[in-house]
C-alpha positions in Angstrom: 112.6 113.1 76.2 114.8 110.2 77.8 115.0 110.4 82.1 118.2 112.1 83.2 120.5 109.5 85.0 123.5 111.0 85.6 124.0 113.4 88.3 127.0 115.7 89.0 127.0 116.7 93.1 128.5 118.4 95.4 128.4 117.4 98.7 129.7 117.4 102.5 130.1 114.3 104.1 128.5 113.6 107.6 128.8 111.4 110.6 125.5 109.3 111.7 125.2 110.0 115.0 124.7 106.2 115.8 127.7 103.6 116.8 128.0 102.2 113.9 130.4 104.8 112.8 128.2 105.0 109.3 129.0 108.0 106.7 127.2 109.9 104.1 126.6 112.2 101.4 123.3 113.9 101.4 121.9 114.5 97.5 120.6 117.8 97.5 116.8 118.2 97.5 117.1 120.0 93.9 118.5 116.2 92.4 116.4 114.1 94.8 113.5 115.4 93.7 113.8 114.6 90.5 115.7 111.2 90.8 112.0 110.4 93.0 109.9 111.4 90.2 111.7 109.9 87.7 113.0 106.3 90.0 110.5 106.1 92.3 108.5 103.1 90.6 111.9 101.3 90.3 112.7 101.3 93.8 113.9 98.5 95.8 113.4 97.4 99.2 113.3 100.5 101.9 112.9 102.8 98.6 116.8 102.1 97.7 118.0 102.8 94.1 120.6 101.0 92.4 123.9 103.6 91.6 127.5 103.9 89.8 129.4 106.5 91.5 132.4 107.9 90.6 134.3 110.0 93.4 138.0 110.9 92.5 139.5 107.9 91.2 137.1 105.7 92.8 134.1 104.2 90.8 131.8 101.6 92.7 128.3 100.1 92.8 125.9 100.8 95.7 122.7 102.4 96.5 121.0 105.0 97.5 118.1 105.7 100.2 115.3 107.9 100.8 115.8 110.0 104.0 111.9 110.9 104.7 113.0 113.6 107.1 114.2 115.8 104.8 112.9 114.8 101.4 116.7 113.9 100.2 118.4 110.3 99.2 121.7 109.4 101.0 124.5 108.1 99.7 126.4 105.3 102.2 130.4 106.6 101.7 132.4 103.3 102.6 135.7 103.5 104.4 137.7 102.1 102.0 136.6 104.9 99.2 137.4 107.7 102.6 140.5 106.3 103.3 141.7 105.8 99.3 140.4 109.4 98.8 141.8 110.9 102.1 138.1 111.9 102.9 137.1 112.9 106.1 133.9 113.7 107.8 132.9 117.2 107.1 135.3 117.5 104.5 133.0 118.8 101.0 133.2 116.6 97.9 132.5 116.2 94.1 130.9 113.0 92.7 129.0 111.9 90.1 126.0 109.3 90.3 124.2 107.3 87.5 121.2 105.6 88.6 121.0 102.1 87.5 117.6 101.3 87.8 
C-alpha cells in the first residue's frame, strides 16, 4: 500500500509568543502522527519535512517542523499568504499539504 502524502487540514492560526512576530498552523496530532511514521527517516535538519501547500488560492513550497512539546508539526504561515488570503491570527483555516519528501 503506497504512503499517504496528501493531507486535507483544518486549522487555527496562532501567534508565537516571541518578537519575531512568527505565525502558524498546528497539524493536528491525528495527521502528525502518521506523517512521523511514515516521513520520519526523510527528515531534514531540526526534523523539518519538505511540503506543497495549497491554502485558498495560494500554493507554495515550505516546510514543516516537529513541535516536541505536543507531539504535532507546525506549519510556518508567511505574511504575504495572510495578507493575500485576508488571514488573521486566530482566524480557523482549510489547507491542504503534500509532503515532498
Amino acid at each position: 500500500m503506497k504512503a499517504k502524502t496528501q493531507y486535507k487540514i483544518r486549522s487555527k492560526v496562532w501567534l508565537y509568543p516571541g518578537m519575531a512576530g512568527w505565525h502558524f498552523l498546528t497539524i493536528p496530532k491525528k495527521h502528525s502522527e502518521e506523517i512521523k511514521e511514515t516521513f520520519a527517516k526523510k527528515a531534514r535538519g531540526w526534523g523539518s519535512l519538505p511540503v506543497e501547500v495549497k491554502l485558498g488560492k495560494m500554493v507554495w513550497k515550505t516546510s514543516i517542523f516537529p513541535d516536541k512539546k505536543s507531539g504535532t508539526y507546525l506549519l510556518p504561515l508567511k505574511a504575504e499568504v495572510r495578507r493575500r488570503e485576508g488571514i488573521d491570527h486566530e482566524d480557523t483555516v482549510d489547507y491542504s499539504i503534500s509532503i515532498k519528501a
